[in-house]
C-alpha positions in Angstrom: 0.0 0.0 0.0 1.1 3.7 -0.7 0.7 6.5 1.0 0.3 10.1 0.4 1.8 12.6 2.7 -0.2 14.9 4.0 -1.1 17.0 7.2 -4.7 17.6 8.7 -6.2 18.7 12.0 -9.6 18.4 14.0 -11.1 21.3 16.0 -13.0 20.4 19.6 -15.8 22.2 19.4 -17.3 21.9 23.2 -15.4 25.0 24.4 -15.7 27.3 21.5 -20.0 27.0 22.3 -19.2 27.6 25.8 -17.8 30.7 24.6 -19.8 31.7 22.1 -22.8 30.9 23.1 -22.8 32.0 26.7 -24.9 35.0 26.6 -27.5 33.3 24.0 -29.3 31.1 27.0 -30.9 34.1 28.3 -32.1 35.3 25.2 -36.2 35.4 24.3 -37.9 35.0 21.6 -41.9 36.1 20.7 -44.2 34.1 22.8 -41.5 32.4 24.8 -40.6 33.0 28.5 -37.4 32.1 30.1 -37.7 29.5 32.7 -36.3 31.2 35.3 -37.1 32.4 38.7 -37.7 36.0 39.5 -37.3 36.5 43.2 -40.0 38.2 45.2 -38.9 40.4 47.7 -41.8 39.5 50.0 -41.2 36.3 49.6 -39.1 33.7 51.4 -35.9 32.4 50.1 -36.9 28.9 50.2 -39.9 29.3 47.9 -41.0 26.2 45.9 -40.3 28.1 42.7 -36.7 28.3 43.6 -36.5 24.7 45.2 -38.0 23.6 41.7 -35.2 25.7 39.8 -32.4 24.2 41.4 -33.8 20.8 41.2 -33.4 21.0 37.6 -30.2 22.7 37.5 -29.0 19.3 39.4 -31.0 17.1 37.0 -29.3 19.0 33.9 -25.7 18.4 35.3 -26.8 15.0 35.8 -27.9 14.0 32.0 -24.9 15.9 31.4 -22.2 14.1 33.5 -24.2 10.5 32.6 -24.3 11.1 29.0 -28.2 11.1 29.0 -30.6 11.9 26.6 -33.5 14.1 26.6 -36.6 14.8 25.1 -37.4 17.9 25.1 -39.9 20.4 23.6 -38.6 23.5 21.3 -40.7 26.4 22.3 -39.3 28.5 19.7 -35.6 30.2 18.2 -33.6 33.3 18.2 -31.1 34.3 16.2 -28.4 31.6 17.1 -30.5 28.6 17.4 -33.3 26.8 19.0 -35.0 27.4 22.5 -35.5 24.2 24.2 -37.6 23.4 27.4 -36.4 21.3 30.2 -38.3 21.1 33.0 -39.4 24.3 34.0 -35.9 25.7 32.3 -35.5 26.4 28.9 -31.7 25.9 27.4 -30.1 26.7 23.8 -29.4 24.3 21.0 -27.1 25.9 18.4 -28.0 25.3 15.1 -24.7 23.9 14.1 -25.1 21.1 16.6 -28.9 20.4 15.0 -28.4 16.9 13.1 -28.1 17.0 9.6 -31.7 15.6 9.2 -33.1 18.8 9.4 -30.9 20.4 6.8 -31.3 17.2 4.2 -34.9 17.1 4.4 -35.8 19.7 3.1 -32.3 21.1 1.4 -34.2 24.6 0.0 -35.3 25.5 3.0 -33.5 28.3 5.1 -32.5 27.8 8.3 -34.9 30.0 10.5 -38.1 28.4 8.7 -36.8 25.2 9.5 -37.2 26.5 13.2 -40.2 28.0 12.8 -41.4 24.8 11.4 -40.1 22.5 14.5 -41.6 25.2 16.9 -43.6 22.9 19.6 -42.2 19.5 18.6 -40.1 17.2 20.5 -36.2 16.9 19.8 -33.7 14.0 21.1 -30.9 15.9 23.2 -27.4 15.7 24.6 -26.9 18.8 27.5 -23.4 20.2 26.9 -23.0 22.5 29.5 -25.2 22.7 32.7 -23.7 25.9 35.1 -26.6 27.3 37.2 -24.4 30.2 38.5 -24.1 31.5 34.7 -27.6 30.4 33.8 -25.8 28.1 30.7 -27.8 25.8 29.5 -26.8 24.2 25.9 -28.1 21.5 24.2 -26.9 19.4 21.0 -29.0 16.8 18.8 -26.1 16.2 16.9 -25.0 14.3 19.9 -27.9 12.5 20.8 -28.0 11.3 17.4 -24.6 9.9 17.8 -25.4 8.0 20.6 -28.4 6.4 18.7 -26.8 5.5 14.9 -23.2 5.7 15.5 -23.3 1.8 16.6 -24.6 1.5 12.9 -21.4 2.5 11.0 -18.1 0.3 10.8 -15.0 0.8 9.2 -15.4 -0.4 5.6 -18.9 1.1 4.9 -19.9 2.5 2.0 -22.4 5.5 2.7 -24.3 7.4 0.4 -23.6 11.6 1.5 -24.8 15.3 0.7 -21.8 17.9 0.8 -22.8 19.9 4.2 -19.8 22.6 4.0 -16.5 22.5 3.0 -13.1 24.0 4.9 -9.6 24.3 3.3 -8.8 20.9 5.2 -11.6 19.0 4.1 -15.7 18.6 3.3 -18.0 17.6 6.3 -20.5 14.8 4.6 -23.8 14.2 6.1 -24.4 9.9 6.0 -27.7 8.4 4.4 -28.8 5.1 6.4 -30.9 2.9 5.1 -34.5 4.8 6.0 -33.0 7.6 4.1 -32.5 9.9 6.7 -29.3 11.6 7.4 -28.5 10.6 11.0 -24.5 11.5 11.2 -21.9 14.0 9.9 -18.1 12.6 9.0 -15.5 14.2 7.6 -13.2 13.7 4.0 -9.9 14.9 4.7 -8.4 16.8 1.7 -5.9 14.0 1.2 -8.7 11.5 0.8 -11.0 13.4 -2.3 -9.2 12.0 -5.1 -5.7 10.7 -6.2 -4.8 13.4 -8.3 -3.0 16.3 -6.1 -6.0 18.3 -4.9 -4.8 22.2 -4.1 -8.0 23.0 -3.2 -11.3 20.9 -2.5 -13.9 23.4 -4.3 -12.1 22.7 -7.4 -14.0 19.1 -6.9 -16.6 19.5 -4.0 -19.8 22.1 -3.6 -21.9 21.9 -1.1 -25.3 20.1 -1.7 -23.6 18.0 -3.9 -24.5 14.1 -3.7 -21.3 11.7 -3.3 -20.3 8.0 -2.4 -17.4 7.7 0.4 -16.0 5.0 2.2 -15.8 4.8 6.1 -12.0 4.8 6.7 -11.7 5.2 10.7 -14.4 5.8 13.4 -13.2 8.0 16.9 -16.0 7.0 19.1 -15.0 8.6 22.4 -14.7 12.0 20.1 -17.9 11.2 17.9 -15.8 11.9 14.9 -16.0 9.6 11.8 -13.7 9.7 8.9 -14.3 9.0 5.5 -12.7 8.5 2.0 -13.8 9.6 -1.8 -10.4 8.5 -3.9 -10.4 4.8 -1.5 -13.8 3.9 -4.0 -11.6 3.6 -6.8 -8.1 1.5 -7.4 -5.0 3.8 -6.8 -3.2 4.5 -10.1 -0.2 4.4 -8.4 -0.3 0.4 -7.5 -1.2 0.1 -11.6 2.6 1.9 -11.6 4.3 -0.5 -9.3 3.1 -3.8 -10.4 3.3 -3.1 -14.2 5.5 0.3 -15.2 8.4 -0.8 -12.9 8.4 -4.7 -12.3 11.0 -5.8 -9.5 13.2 -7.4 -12.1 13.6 -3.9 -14.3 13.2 -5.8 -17.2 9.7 -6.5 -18.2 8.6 -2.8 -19.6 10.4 -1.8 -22.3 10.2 1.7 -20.8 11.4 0.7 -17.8 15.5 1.0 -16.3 16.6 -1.8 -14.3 19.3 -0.9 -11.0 22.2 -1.0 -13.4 21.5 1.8 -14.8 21.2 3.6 -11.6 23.4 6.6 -12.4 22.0 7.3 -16.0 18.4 8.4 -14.9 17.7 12.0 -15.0 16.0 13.0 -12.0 12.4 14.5 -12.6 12.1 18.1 -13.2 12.5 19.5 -9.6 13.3 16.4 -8.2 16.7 16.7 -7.7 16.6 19.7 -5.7 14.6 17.6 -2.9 16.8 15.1 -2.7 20.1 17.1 -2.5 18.2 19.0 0.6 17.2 15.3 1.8 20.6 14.3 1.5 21.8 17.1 4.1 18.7 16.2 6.9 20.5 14.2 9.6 19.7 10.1 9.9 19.9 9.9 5.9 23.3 8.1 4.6 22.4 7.5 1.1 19.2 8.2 -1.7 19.3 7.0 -5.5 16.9 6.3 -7.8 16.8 3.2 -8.7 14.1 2.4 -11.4 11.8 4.6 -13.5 8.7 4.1 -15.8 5.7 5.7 -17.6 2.0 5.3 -16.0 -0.8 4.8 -18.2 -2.4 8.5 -17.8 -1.7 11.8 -16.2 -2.1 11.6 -12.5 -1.2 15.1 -12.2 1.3 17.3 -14.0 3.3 18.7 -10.7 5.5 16.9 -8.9 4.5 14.3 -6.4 5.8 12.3 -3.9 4.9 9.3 -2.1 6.4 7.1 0.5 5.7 3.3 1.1 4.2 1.5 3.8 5.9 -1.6 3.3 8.2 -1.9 6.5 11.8 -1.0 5.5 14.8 -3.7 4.4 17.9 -3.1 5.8 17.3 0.7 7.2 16.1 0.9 3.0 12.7 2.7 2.6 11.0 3.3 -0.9 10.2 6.6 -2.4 8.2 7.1 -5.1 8.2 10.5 -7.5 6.2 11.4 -10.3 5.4 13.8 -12.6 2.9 13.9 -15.7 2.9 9.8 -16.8 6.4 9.5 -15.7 7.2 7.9 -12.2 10.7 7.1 -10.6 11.7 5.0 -7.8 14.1 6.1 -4.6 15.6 4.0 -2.8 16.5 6.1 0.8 18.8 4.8 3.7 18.2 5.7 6.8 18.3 5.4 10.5 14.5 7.7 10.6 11.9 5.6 11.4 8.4 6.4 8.9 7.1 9.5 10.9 11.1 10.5 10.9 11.2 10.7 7.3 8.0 12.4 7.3 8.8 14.9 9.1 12.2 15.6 7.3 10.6 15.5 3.9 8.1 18.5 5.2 11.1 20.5 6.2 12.8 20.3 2.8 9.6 20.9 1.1 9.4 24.2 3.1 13.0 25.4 2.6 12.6 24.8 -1.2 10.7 27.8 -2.8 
């Protein structure tokens, strides 16, 4: 199997509505009263009222600590999101954490109608943050919904998925199951939208549109789920490797075997990289060893790739191509994979 390089990172998103969100839970909306208590000043400090309050200020940090869900009943929206009752308090559900069922239903619809539309009904919920002395109160369905489907998906599963929004790193795709709902929300890193060398996703990707991914990994304790577009097809690259450059050198007629080592010209570019690769401590020696023509154009800039296949005597494979034309490296070195890795990302940065 080869590998792409590439870098990605994942946000945590429970803090950031802490933040942003914190004023929001004592916001109203028309015909909706907050839940909570005003004090009397004739009255005694031990009022039922305010025995009732803090009884569900314990029960929300309970469904909160426990993992709980609740079903509660949206009495109506602001601005941000949706006002939901619970008990005799009423907390905030930000839209981003509605689930993508919503959204998918009805695709044309905008956001605040959706509300409007949802006004009086019953929604599954996860409680996010519970803090009686701030008066926070936040709610997500996106987590509830989690808890419910997520035992559905596996590694290996093909999903049908609408484009929900795209980032520089990657598109967020909301999962079909089988009743044709869209339960769940995982994510294709920019590495994993096709073979070719994608600069930027909305080259390939707009929202809305309809797609077939791959489940690739599944983060359970993080509710995250990963998924893949290019992993649907067969990577051009293995095409190169078994047929352009067989093991012996010899069976493509466009093909160089190892003896001719020293007469291949590097790839346009390529020998800039590995004169910088050849000055990163832990690498004694890099040559190309065998070079061939793919079948099409992967991509017209210069790539490279770097095996998985455990190394033979402190000997790791490098692969470079360019247009149809691919070459082989053969690097020795004391770096372990990530090593490597991490020393071909600072020559690619010195390099203008």
């Amino acid at each position: 199997m080869i590998m792409c390089i590439s870098l990605g990172r994942c946000l945590s998103l429970p803090s950031l509505y802490r933040r942003r969100y914190s004023s929001l839970n004592v916001a109203k909306t028309e015909g909706v009263e907050q839940a909570e208590v005003t004090k009397d000043s004739s009255a005694s400090p031990q009022t039922a009222a305010q025995k009732k309050g803090s009884t569900d200020w314990e029960a929300a940090r309970e469904y909160s600590e426990k993992g709980l869900i609740y079903e509660g009943r949206i009495d109506g929206f602001n601005v941000g999101g949706l006002l939901v009752r619970f008990y005799s308090l009423v907390g905030f559900l930000p839209f981003p954490q509605l689930s993508p069922y919503h959204s998918c239903k009805e695709p044309n619809k905008a956001i605040h109608d959706i509300a409007e539309a949802l006004r009086g009904s019953l929604i599954s919920v996860k409680v996010l943050v519970a803090e009686q002395a701030t008066k926070q109160l936040i709610f997500s369905e996106k987590e509830a919904m989690w808890s419910k489907f997520s035992g559905e998906v596996n590694i290996g599963d093909l999903f049908e998925g609408r484009v929900g929004s795209i980032e520089d790193y990657g598109a967020f795709i909301h999962l079909r199951f089988p009743d044709g709902f869209y339960r769940l929300t995982g994510l294709v890193h920019i590495s994993e939208v096709s073979w070719d060398l994608v600069q930027d996703i909305r080259d390939i990707l707009n929202v809305d549109d309809e797609v077939r991914v791959k489940v690739i990994s599944i983060d359970r304790e993080k509710s995250r789920i990963s998924l893949s577009i290019k992993q649907l097809e067969e990577d051009p690259l293995l095409e190169t490797l078994e047929n352009v450059i067989p093991q012996d050198g010899s069976s493509d007629p466009t093909s160089s075997g190892a003896s001719n080592t020293y007469s291949i010209e590097p790839l346009p570019g390529l020998g800039t990289v590995l004169d910088e690769l050849r000055q990163e401590e832990g690498i004694s020696d890099l040559r190309i060893s065998r070079q061939g023509f793919e079948k099409r154009v992967v991509s017209p800039d210069l790539q490279l790739w770097l095996s998985n296949a455990p190394p033979i005597d402190k000997r790791f494979t490098l692969l470079a191509r360019a247009g149809r034309e691919v070459q082989m490296i053969q690097l020795t070195t004391s770096l372990d994979q990530e090593g490597i890795k991490r020393a071909l990302q600072r020559v690619l940065e010195r390099i203008p």
